[in-house]
C-alpha positions in Angstrom: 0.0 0.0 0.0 1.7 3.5 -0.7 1.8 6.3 1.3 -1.1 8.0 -0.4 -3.2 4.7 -0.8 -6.8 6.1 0.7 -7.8 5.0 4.0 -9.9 6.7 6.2 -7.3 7.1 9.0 -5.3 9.0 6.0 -8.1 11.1 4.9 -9.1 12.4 8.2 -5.1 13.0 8.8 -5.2 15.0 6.3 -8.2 17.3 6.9 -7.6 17.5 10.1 -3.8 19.0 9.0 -5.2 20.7 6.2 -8.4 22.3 7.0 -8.4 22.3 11.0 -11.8 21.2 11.2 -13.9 21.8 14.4 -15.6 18.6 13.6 -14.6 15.9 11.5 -16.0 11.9 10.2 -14.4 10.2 7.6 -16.3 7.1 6.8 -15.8 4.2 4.3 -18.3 3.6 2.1 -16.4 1.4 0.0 -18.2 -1.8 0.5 -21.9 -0.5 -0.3 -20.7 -0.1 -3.7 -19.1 -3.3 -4.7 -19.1 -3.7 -8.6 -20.0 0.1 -9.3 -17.3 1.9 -11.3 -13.8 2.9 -9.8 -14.8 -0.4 -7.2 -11.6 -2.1 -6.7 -12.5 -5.0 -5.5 -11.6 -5.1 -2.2 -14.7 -3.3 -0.4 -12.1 -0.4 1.0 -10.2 2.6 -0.1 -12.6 4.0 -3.0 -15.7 5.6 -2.1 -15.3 7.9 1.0 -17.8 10.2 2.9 -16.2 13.4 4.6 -18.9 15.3 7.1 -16.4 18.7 8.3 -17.3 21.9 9.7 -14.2 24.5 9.5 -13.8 28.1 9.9 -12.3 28.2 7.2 -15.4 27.4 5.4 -16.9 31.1 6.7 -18.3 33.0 3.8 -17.5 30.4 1.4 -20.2 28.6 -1.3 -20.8 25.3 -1.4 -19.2 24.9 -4.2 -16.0 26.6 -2.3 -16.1 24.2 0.3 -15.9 21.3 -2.0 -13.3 22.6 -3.8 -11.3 23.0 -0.5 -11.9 19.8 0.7 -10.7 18.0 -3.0 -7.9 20.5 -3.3 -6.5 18.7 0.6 -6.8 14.9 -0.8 -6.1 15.7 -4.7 -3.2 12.6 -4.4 -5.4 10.8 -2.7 -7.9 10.6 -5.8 -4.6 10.6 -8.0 -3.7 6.8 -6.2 -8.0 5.3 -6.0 -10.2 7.7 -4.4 -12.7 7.3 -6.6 -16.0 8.7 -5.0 -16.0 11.5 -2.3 -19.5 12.4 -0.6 -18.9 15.8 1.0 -20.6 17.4 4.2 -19.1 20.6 4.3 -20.7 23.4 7.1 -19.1 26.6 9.2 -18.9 25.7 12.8 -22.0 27.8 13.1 -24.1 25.9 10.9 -22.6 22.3 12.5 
């Protein structure tokens, strides 16, 4: 496994260090979608779900905070990330 193989111990390593979230779940949805593209077979690593609230979202669009959030695991979906549901609030809204 590489360095920047996605796990979701990784992932959350990396928002945390990234984005210094106030709150912060990284779950593995891998296995619910077994057979569907960018599936590798294993039932880990492809299909993530990210629920964060970070000040640095403040005054930001949705779109923003997405863009944030893929911008702090871009090698991640360079080495399988495949599919990356985002939650993405302002500690206010959390």
């Amino acid at each position: 496994m590489t360095s920047n193989a996605p796990t979701a111990e990784r992932l959350h390593q990396r928002l945390q260090m990234v984005l210094t979230p106030v709150a912060l779940e990284v779950i593995d949805e891998s296995c619910q979608h077994h057979g569907h593209a960018g599936a590798n077979g294993t039932g880990f690593g492809t299909h993530f779900r990210v629920r964060i609230a970070s000040h640095l979202f403040t005054g930001k669009s949705r779109v923003a905070r997405h863009q944030l959030v893929y911008d702090a695991l871009q090698d991640f979906l360079a080495n399988g990330l495949h599919a990356l549901a985002i939650e993405a609030d302002t500690p206010a809204s959390a």
